[in-house]
N, C-alpha and C positions, 0 to 999 in steps of 0.2 A: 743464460748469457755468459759468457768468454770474458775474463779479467781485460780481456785488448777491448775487446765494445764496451767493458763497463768502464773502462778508462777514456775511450773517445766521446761515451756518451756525457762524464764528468767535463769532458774540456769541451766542449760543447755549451754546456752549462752555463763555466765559467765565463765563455765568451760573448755568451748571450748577455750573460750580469754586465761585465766589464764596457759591451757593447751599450745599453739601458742606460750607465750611470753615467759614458763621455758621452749623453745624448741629454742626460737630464740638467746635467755640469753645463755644458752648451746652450743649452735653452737658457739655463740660469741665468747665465752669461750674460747671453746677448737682451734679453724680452724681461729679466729683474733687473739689473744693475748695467743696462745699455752699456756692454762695452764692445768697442768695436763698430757702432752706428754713429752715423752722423747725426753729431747735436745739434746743426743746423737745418736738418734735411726741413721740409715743411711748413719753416715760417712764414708767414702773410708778408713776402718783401713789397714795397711800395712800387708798382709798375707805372706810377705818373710822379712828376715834381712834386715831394712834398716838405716843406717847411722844417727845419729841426732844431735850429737856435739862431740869434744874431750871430752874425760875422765876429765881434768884437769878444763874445763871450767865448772864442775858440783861442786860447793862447798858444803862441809857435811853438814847438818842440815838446808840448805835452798833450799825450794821448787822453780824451779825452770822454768816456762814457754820454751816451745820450738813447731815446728811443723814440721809436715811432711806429705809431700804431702799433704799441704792446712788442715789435721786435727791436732788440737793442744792439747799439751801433758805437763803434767806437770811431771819433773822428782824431783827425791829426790833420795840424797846420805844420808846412815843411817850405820851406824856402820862399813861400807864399803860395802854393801850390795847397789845396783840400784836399786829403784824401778819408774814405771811407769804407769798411768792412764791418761785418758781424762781429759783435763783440763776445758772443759766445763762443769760445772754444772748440770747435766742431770734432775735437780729441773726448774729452772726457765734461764740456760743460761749462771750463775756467773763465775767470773773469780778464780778457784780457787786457781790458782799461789796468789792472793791477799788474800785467807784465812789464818786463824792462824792455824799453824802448832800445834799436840797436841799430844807427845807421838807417836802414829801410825793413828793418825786419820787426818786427816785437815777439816778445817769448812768453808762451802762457804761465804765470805762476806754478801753477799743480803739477803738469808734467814735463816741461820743458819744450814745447813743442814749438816750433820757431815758422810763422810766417810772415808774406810780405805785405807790406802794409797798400802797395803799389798795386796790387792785382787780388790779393789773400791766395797767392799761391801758399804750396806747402815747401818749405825749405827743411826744417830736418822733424822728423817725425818724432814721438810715436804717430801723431796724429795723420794720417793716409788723407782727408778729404779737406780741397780747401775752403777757407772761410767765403761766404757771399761776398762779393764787391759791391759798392754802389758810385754811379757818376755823382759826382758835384757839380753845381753850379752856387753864385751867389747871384739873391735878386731882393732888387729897393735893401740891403742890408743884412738879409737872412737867409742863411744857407739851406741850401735845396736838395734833395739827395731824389734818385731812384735805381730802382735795379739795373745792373747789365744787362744788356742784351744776351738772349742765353741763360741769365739764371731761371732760378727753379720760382714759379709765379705760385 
């Protein structure tokens, strides 16, 4: 064999290696340490009215953790208007009851990821996917949530 084939047969090699480990890095990534997946993807959202605290227990203008049936929701009282989304993070996991509230938007603690509290769009990333929404309603006293039409059941 010719130092020119034993030369393309080394970078060959190499490329196979360099190819294996941004494949094994990748896996890593995404299927150890879920980055880049939606934290949200999967959860058992509520597809009928279901029950989640008194009216009275929701204070205006603080965001405010709660769950149902095992998926957790962060509610917010705003002008007397309920609104509700996933309180999980759908970036990396974050608690966003613990973000700063900002206008209509809240921001996750961990990465900074900004959505709106009105829809769970995504306003400024890293996070790509947005948070679940759910409708309100209040009944005899106690607020009522289900999924949007459209989310993921």
């Amino acid at each position: 064999m010719s130092k020119r084939e034993q030369g393309s047969v080394v970078l060959a090699f190499a490329g196979f290696a360099v190819s294996g480990a941004a494949a094994y890095l990748g896996g890593n990534l995404v299927y150890a340490k879920q980055i880049g997946v939606n934290h949200t993807a999967g959860e058992p959202l509520p597809q009928d009215w279901t029950p989640v605290m008194d009216e009275h227990d929701l204070p205006e203008e603080k965001p405010q953790r709660a769950e149902v049936n095992g998926v957790k929701v962060l509610m917010l009282r705003r002008a007397g208007q309920i609104y509700c989304i996933a309180e999980v993070c759908s970036h990396l996991g974050g608690p966003l009851a613990e973000g700063e509230l900002r206008g209509d938007t809240i921001t996750c603690p961990w990465h900074g990821s900004r959505f709106s509290v009105r829809d769970g769009s995504v306003i400024d990333g890293p996070a790509t996917h947005p948070q679940p929404c759910f409708e309100t309603r209040v009944q005899n006293g106690r607020i009522e949530i289900k999924a949007r039409p459209g989310e993921q059941e």
